[in-house]
C-alpha positions as CSV (number, residue, x, y, z in Angstrom):
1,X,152.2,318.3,64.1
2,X,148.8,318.3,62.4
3,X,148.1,314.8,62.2
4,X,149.2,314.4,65.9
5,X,152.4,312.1,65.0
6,X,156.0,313.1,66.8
7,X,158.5,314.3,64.0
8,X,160.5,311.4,63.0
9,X,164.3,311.6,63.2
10,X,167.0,310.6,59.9
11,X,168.1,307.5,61.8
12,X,164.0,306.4,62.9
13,X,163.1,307.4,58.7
14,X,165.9,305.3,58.0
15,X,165.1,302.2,60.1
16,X,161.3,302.5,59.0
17,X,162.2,302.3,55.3
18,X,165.1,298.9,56.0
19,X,162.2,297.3,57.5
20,X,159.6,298.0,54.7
21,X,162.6,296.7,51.8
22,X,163.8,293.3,54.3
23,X,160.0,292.5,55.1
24,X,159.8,292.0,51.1
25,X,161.7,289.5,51.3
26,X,165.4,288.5,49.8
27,X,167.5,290.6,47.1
28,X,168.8,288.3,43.9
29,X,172.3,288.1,44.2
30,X,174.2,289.5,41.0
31,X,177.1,286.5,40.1
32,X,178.7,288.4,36.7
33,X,182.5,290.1,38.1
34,X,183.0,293.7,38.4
35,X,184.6,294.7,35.5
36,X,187.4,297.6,36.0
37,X,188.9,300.2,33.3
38,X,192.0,302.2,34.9
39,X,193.2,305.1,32.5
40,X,196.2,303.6,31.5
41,X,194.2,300.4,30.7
42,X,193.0,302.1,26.7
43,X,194.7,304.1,24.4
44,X,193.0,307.6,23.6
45,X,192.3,307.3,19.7
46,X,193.5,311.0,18.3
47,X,191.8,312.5,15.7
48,X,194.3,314.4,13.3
49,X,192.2,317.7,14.7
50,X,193.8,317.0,17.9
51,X,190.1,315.2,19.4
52,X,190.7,312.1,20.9
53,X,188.6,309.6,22.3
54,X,188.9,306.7,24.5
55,X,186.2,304.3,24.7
56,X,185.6,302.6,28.2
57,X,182.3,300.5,27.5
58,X,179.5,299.8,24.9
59,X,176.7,298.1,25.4
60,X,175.4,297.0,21.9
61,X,171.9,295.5,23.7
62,X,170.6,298.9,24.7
63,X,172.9,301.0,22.3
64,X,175.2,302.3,24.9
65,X,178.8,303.8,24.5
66,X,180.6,305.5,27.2
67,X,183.8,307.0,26.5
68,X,186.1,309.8,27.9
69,X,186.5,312.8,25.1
70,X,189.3,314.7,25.4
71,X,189.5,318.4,23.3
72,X,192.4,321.1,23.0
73,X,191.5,324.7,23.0
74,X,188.9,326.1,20.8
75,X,188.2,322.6,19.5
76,X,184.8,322.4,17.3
77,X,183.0,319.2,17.4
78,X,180.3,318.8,14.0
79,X,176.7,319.6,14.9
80,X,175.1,316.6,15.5
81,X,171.7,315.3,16.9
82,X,171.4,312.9,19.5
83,X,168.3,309.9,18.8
84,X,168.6,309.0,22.7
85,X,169.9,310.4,26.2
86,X,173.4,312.0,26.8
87,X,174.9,312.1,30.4
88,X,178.1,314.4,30.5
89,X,180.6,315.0,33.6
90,X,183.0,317.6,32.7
91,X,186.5,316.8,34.3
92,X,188.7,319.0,33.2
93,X,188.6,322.0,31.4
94,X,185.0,323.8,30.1
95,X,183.1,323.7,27.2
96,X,179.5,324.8,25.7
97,X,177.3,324.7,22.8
98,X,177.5,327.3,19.9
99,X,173.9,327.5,20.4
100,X,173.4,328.1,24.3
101,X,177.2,329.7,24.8
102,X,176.0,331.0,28.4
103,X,175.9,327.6,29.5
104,X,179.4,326.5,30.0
105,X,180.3,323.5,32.1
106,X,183.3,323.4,33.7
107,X,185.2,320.3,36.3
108,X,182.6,318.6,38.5
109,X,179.5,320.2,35.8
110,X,177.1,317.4,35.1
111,X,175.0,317.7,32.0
112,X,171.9,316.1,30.9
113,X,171.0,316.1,27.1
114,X,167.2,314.5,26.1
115,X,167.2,312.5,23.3
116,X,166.2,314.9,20.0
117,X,168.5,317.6,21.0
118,X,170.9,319.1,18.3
119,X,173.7,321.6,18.8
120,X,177.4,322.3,18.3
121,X,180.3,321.4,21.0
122,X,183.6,323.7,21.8
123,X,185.8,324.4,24.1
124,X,186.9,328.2,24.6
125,X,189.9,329.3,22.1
126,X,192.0,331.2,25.1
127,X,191.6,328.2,27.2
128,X,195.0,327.1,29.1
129,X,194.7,323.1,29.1
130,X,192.8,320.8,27.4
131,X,188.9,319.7,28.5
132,X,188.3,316.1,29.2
133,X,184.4,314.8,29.4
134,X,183.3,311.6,30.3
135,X,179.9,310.8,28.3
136,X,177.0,307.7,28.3
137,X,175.2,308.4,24.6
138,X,172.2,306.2,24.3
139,X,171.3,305.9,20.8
140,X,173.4,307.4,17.7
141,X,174.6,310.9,16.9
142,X,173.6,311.9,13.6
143,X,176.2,314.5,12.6
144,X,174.7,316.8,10.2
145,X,176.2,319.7,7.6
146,X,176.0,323.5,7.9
147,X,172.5,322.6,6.2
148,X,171.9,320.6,8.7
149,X,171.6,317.4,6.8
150,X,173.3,314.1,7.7
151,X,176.6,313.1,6.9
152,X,177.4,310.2,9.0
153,X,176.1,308.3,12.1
154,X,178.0,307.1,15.3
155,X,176.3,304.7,17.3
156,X,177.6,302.3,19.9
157,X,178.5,299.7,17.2
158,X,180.6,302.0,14.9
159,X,182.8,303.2,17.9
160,X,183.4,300.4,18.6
161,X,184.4,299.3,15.3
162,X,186.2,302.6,14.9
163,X,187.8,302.1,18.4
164,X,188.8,299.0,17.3
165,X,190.1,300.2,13.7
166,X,192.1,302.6,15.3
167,X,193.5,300.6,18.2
168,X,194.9,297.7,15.4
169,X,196.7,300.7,13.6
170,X,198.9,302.2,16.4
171,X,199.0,298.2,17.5
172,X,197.9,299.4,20.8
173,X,196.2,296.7,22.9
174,X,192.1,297.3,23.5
175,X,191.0,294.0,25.4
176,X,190.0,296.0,28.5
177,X,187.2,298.0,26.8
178,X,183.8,296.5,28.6
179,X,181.8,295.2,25.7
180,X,178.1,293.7,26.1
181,X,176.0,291.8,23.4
182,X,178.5,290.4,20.8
């Protein structure tokens, strides 16, 4: 090597980094429990369009809301733009944007959205199945017309009063959904 050093194995990387982290000294310890969400734990809210949503966790300090979105064949979610970050992991079925419809994520497809970005979701007509996604969505969506002016806003406090709304209704029980900052 050029700078006259032996090549360094994983293991040797590894042991060089540990002793780096340990020699600045202890780790805070993190005391809140784990908090755990199994499917059956939440009700999916159903839209009458055949949507449905079911909200795992919201943080209302940083305007967080993380849900699992579940959409029949050749659903059409309204165009909306996103004021913060989206992070999307497609589990079952595919989907895409009207406006980049070579892009399609399918199970396992992870998607990053940057705040400021505006589009269209659906979910292929002649799909068999439906598509489930699991999304964080910092900030609000601002859903907007075919003009492309707003008609409502979700953030992380209106889904969770919606989610809420919806689960007194069907008098389904929602005291599992993770909740931060009320």
């Amino acid at each position: 090597m050029a700078d006259g050093q032996a090549k360094l194995s994983m293991e040797e990387k590894f042991a060089q980094y540990a002793a780096k982290v340990a020699a600045r000294g202890t780790f805070p310890v993190w005391e809140a429990p784990t908090q755990l969400v199994r499917d059956e734990d939440l009700p999916w809210a159903v839209a009458p369009d055949g949507t449905a949503i079911k909200l795992l966790h919201v943080d209302l300090n940083q305007g967080l809301w993380i849900s699992m979105t579940r959409l029949p064949a050749g659903a059409k979610v309204i165009k909306h733009f996103h004021t913060g970050f989206v992070y999307a992991v497609t589990l079952q079925g595919s989907w895409y944007y009207l406006e980049s419809p070579e892009e399609v994520s399918g199970p396992g497809s992870y998607l990053f959205e940057p705040a400021g970005s505006t589009h269209t979701l659906v979910t292929p007509p002649d799909q068999v199945g439906e598509t489930i996604v699991w999304f964080a969505i910092y900030g609000a969506n601002i859903n907007l017309d075919d003009e492309g002016k707003p008609v409502s806003v979700v953030d992380a406090r209106a889904a969770l009063e919606m989610y809420r709304v919806y689960c007194d209704a069907i008098g389904a029980d929602c005291s599992k959904l993770i909740v931060h900052g009320e």
